[in-house]
Short mmCIF file of the C-alpha atoms (twelve columns), coordinates in Angstrom:
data_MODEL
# 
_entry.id   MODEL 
# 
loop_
_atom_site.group_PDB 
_atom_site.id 
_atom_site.type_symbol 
_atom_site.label_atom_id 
_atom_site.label_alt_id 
_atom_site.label_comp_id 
_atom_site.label_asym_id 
_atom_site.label_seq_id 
_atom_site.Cartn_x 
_atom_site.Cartn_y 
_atom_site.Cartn_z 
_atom_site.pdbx_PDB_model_num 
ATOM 1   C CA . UNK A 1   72.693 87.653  52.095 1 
ATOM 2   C CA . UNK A 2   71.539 91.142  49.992 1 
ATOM 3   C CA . UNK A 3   70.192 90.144  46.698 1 
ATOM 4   C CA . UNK A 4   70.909 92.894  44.449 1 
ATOM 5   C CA . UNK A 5   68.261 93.720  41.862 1 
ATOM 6   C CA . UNK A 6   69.618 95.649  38.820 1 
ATOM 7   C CA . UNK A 7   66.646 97.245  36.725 1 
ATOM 8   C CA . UNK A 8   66.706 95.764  33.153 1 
ATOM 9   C CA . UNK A 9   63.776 97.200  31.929 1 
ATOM 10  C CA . UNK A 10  63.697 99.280  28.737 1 
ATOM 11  C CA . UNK A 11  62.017 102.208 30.197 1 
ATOM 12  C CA . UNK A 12  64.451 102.986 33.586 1 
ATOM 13  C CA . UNK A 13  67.514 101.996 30.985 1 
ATOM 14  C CA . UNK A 14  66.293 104.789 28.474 1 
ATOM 15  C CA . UNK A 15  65.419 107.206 31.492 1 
ATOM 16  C CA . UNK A 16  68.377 107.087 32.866 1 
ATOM 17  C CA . UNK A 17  70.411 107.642 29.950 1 
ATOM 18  C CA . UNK A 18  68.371 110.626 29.428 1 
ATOM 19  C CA . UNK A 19  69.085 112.185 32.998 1 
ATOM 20  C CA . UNK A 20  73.034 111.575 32.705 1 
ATOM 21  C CA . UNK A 21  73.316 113.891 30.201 1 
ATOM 22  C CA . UNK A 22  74.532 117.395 30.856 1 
ATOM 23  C CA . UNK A 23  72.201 119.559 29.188 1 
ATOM 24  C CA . UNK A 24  68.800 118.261 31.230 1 
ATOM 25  C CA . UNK A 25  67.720 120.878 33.004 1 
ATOM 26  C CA . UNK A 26  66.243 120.880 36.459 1 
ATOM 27  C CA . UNK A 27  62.331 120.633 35.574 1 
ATOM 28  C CA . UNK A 28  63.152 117.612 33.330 1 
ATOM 29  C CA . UNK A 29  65.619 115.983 35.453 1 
ATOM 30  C CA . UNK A 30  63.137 116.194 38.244 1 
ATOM 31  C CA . UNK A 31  60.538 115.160 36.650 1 
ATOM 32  C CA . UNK A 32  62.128 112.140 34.799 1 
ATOM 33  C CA . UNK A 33  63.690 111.020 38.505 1 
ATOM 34  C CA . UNK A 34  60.336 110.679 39.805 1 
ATOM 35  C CA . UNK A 35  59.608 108.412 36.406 1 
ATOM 36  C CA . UNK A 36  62.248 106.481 37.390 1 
ATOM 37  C CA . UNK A 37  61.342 106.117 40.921 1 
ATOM 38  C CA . UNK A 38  57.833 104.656 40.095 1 
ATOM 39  C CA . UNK A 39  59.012 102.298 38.050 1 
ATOM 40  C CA . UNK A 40  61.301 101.081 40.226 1 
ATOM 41  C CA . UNK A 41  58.792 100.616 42.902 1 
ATOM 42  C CA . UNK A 42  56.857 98.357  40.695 1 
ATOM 43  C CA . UNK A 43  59.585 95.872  40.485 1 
ATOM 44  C CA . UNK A 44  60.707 96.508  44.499 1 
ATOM 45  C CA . UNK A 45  57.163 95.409  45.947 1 
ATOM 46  C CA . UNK A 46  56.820 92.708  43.441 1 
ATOM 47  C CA . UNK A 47  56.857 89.876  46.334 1 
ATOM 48  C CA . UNK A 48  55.062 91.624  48.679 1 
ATOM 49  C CA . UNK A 49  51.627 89.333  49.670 1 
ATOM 50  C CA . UNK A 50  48.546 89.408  49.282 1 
ATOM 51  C CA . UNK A 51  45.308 88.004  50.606 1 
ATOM 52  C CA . UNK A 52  41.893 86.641  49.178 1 
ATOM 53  C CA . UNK A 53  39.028 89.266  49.787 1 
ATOM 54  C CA . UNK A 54  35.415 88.862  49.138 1 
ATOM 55  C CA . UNK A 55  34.170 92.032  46.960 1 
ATOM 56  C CA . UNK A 56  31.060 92.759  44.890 1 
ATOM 57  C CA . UNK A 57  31.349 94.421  41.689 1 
ATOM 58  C CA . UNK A 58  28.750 95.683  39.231 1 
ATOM 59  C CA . UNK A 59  27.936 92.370  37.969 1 
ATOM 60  C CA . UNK A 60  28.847 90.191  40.736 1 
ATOM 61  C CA . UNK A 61  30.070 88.838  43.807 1 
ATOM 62  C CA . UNK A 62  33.929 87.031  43.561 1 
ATOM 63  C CA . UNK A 63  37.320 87.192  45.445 1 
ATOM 64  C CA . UNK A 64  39.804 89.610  44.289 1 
ATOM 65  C CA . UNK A 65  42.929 90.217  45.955 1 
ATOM 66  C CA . UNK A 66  43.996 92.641  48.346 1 
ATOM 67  C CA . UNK A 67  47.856 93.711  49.785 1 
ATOM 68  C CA . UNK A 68  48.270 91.824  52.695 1 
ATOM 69  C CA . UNK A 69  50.610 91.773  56.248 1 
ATOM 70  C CA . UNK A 70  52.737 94.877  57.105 1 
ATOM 71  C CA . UNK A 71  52.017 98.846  56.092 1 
ATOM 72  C CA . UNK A 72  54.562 100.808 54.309 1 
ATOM 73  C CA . UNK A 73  56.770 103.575 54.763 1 
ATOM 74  C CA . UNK A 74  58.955 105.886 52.013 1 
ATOM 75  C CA . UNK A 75  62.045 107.068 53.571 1 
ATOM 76  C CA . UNK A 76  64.545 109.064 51.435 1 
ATOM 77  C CA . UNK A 77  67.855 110.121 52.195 1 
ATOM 78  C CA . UNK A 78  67.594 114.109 52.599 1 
ATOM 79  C CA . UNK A 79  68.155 116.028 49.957 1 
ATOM 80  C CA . UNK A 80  68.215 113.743 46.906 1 
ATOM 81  C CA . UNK A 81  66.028 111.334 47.894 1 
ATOM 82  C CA . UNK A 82  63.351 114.275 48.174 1 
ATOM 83  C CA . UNK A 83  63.166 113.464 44.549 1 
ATOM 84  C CA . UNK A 84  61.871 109.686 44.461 1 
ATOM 85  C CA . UNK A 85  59.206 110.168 47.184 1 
ATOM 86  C CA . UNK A 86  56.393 111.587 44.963 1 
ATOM 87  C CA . UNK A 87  57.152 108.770 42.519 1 
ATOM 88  C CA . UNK A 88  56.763 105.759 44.467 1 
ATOM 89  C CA . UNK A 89  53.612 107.441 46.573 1 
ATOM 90  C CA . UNK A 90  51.911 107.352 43.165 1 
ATOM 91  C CA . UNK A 91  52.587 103.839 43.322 1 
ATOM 92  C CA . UNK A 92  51.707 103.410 46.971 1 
ATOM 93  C CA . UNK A 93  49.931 106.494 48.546 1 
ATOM 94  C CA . UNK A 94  48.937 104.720 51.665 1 
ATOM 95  C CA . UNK A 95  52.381 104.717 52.402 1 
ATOM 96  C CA . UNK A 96  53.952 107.358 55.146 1 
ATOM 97  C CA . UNK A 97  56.856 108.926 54.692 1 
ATOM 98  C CA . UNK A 98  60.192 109.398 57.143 1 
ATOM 99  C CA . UNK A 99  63.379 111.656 56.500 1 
ATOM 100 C CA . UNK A 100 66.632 110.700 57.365 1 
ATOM 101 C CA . UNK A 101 69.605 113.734 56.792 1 
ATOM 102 C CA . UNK A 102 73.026 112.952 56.438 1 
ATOM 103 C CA . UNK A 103 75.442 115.144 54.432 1 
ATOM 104 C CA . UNK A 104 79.163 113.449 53.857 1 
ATOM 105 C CA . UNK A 105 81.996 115.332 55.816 1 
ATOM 106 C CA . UNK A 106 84.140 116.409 52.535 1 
ATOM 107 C CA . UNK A 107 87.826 115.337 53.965 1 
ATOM 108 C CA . UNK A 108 86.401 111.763 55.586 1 
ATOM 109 C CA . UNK A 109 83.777 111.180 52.941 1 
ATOM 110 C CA . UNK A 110 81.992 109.878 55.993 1 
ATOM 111 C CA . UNK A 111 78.240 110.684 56.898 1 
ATOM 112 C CA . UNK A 112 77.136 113.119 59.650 1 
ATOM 113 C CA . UNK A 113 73.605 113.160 60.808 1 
ATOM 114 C CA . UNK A 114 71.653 116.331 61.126 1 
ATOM 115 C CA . UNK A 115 67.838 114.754 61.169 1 
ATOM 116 C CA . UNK A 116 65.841 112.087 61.548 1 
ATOM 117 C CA . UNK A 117 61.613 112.099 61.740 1 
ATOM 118 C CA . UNK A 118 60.213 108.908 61.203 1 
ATOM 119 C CA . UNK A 119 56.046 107.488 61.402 1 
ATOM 120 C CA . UNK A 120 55.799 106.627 65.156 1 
ATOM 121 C CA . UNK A 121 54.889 103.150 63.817 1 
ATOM 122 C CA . UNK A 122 57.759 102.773 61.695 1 
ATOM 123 C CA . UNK A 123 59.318 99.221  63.495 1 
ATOM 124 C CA . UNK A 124 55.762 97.615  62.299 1 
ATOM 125 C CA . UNK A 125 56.228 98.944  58.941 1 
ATOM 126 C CA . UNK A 126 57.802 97.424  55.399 1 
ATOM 127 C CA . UNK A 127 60.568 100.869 54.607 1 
ATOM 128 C CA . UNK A 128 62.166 101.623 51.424 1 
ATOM 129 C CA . UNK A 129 64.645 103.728 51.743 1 
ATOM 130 C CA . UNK A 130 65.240 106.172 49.025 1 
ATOM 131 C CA . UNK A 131 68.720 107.913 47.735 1 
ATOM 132 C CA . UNK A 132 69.210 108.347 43.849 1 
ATOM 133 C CA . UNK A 133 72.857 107.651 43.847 1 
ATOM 134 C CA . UNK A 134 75.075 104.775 45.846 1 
ATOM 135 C CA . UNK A 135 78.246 106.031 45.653 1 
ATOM 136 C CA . UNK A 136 81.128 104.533 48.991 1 
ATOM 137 C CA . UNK A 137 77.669 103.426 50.789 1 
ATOM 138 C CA . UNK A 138 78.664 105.573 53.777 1 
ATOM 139 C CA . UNK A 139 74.712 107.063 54.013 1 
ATOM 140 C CA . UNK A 140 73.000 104.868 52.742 1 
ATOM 141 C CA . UNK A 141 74.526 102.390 55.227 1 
ATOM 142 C CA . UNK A 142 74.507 104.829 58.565 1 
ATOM 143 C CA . UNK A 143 70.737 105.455 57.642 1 
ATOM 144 C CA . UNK A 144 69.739 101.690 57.532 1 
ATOM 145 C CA . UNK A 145 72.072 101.438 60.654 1 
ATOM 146 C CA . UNK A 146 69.751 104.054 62.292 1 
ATOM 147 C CA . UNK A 147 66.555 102.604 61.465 1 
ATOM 148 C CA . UNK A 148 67.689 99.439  62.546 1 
ATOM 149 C CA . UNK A 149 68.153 101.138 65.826 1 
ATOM 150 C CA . UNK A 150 64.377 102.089 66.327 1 
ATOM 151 C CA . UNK A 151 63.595 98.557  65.523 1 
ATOM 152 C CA . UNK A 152 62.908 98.378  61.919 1 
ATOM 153 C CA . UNK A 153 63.320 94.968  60.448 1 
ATOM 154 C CA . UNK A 154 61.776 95.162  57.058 1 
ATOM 155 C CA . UNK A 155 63.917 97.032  54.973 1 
ATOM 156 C CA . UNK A 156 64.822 97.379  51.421 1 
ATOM 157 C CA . UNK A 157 66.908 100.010 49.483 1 
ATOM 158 C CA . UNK A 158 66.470 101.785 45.850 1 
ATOM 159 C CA . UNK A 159 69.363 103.576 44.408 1 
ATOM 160 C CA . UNK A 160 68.951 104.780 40.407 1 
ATOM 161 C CA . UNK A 161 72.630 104.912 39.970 1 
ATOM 162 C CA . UNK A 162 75.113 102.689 42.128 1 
ATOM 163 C CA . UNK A 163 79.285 101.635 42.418 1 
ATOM 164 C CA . UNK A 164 80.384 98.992  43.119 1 
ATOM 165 C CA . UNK A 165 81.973 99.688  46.436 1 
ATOM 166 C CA . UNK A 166 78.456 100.881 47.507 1 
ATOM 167 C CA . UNK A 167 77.058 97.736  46.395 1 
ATOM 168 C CA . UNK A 168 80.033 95.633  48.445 1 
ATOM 169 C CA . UNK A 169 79.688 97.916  51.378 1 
ATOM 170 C CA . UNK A 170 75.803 97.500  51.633 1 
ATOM 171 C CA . UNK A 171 75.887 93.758  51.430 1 
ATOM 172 C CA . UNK A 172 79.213 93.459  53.701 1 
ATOM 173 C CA . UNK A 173 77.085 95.664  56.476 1 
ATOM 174 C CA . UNK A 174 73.371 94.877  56.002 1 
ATOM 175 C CA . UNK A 175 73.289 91.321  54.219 1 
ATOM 176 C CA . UNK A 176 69.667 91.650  55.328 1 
ATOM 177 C CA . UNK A 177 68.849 94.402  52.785 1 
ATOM 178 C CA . UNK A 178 67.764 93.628  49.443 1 
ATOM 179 C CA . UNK A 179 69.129 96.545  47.156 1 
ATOM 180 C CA . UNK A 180 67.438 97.743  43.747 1 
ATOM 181 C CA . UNK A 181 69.440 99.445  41.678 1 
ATOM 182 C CA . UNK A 182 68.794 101.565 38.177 1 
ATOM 183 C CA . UNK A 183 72.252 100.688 36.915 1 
ATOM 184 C CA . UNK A 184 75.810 99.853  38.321 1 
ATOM 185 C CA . UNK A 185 78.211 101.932 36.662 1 
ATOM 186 C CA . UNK A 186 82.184 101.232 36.664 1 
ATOM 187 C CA . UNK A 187 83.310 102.563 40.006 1 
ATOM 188 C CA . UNK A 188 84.167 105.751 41.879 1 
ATOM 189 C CA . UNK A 189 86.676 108.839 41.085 1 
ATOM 190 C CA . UNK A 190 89.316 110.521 43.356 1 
ATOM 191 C CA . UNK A 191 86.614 112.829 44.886 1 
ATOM 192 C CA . UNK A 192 84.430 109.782 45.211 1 
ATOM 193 C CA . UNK A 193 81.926 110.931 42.666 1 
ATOM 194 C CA . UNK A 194 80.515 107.508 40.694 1 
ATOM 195 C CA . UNK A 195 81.651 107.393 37.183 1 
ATOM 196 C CA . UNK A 196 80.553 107.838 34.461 1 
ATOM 197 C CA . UNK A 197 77.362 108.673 36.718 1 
ATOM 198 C CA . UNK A 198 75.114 112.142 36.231 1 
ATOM 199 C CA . UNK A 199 77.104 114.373 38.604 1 
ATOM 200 C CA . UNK A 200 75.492 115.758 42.049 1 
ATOM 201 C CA . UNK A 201 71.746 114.239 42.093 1 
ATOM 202 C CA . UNK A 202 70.613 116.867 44.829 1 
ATOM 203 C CA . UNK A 203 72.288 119.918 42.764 1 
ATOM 204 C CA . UNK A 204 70.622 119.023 39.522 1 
ATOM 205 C CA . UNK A 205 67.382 117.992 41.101 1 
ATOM 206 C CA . UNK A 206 67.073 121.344 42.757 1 
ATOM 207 C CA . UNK A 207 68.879 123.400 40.731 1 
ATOM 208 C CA . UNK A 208 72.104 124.317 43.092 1 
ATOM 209 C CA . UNK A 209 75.470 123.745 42.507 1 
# 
């Protein structure tokens, strides 16, 4: 089953307060999103293992240690997940980086894909995918679905802001996908728009309505 890791730490809670409110602009919400994003990759590769490696430094031989087993790959949900990518690369710039674009068909709510372009060695690879908000699931879980497809099996997910349907959708359809989520707010509106939330994340992160 998913385990479901909601971000306690002081510095996502404050920076996501600060991107919820209506008067950030673009540059700062941006900017502040790709905070976020690093930050969260330091707790979602927190288990990931390592191996003893023989190095000599300035003073001496010893064994340090060294990442260990499969490569990584960034995948973000086009357009908002745009936004996380240079965030977690500063974390992990080895990693490559897929795109996966789905927009949401606005009488289903459903997602429609319009791209995919993923590393050629992306089945051998550990993927996060990337989407700033988790709102009826619907992308996030068709994307996983299609990865899954080209024989991905390491997969984990990193939302900022999340429902709870998303959350209940995710697990009910990929319990195999861990999820790490900013915060879970209260639930979803008529339009399906999380609330209280921070509105469109692709609009505000580039600045179109």
């Amino acid at each position: 089953m998913s385990k479901v890791h909601i971000m306690e730490h002081p510095l996502i809670q404050h920076k996501i307060t600060y991107i919820r409110r209506e008067e950030t602009g673009s540059k700062e919400f941006r900017e502040i999103v790709s905070e976020i994003a690093a930050l969260m990759c330091y707790e979602a590769t927190r288990n990931l293992k390592l191996k003893d490696v023989r190095i000599k430094t300035p003073i001496c031989e010893m064994t340090g240690k060294e990442l260990s087993g499969k490569k990584m790959a960034i995948v973000p949900i086009l357009r908002a997940g745009l936004g996380m990518v240079d965030g977690m690369l500063r974390m992990i710039p080895a990693a490559k980086v897929g795109h996966i674009g789905l927009y949401r068909n606005p009488e289903t709510y459903e997602p429609v894909e319009y791209y995919c372009k993923l590393p050629a060695d992306c089945s051998e690879r550990e993927v996060f995918v990337v989407d700033p908000m988790l709102a009826t699931g619907g992308s996030s879980v068709a994307a996983i679905q299609l990865l899954k497809e080209k024989g991905v099996k390491n997969i984990r997910f990193l939302c900022i802001v999340a429902a709870p349907e998303g959350i209940e959708r995710m697990k009910a359809e990929h319990p195999d996908v861990d999820l790490y989520v900013g915060v879970l707010d209260e639930g979803l509106n008529e339009h399906k728009y999380i609330v209280p939330g921070l509105g469109d994340a692709g609009d505000r992160i580039f600045g179109t309505k």
